[in-house]
C-alpha positions in Angstrom: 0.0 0.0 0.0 1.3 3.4 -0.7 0.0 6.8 0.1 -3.3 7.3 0.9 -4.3 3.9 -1.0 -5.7 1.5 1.5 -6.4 -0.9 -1.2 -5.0 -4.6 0.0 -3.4 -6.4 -3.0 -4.2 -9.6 -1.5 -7.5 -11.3 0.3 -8.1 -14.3 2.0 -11.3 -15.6 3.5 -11.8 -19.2 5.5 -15.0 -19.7 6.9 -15.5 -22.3 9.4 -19.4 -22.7 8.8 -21.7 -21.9 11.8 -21.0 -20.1 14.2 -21.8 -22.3 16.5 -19.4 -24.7 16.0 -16.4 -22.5 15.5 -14.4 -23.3 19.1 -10.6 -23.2 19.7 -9.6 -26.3 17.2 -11.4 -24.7 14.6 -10.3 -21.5 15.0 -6.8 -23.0 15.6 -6.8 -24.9 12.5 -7.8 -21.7 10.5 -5.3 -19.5 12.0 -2.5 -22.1 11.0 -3.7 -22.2 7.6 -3.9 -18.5 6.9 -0.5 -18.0 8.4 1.0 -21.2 6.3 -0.4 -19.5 2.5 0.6 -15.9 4.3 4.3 -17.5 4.1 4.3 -19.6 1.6 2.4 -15.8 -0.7 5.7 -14.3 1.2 3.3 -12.2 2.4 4.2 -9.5 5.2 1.2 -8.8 7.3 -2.1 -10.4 7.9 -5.1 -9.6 10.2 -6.9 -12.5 11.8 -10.9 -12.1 12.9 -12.0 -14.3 15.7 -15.3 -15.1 15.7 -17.7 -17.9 16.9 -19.3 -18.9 20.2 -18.1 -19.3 23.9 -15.1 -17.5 25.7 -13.1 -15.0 23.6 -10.1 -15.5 25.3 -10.2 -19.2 24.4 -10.7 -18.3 20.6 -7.7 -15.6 20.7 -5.5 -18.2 22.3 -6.1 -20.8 19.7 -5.6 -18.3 17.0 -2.2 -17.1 18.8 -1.7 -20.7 18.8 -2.6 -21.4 15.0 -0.6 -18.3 13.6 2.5 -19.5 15.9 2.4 -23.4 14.6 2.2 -21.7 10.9 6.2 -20.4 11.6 7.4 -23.9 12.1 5.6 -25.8 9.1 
């Protein structure tokens, strides 16, 4: 991004269906794979959304967790 353009090059979605069932091996198992293709893209930055049912601090870890297995794949 340059200047005042706040255009990403680059998107990636993963769902993980309902809501419902989206608990911390889900959301671990996402967060790994969008860290693996953000390597493997060679790309820089990412943002990860958390989102699903039950305690938020549970989803964040598992998403802390998935983003930190993704380094040693």
């Amino acid at each position: 991004m340059r200047g005042d353009d706040k255009r990403g090059r680059r998107v990636l979605l993963i769902g993980a269906g309902r809501r419902a069932s989206a608990g911390g091996d889900v959301t671990r198992k996402l967060a790994s794979t969008a860290g693996l293709t953000a390597r493997q893209k060679r790309i820089a930055r990412v943002a990860f959304a958390v989102r699903g049912d039950g305690s938020q601090t549970e989803l964040l870890q598992a998403a802390a967790e998935g983003l930190t297995l993704a380094e040693f794949h």
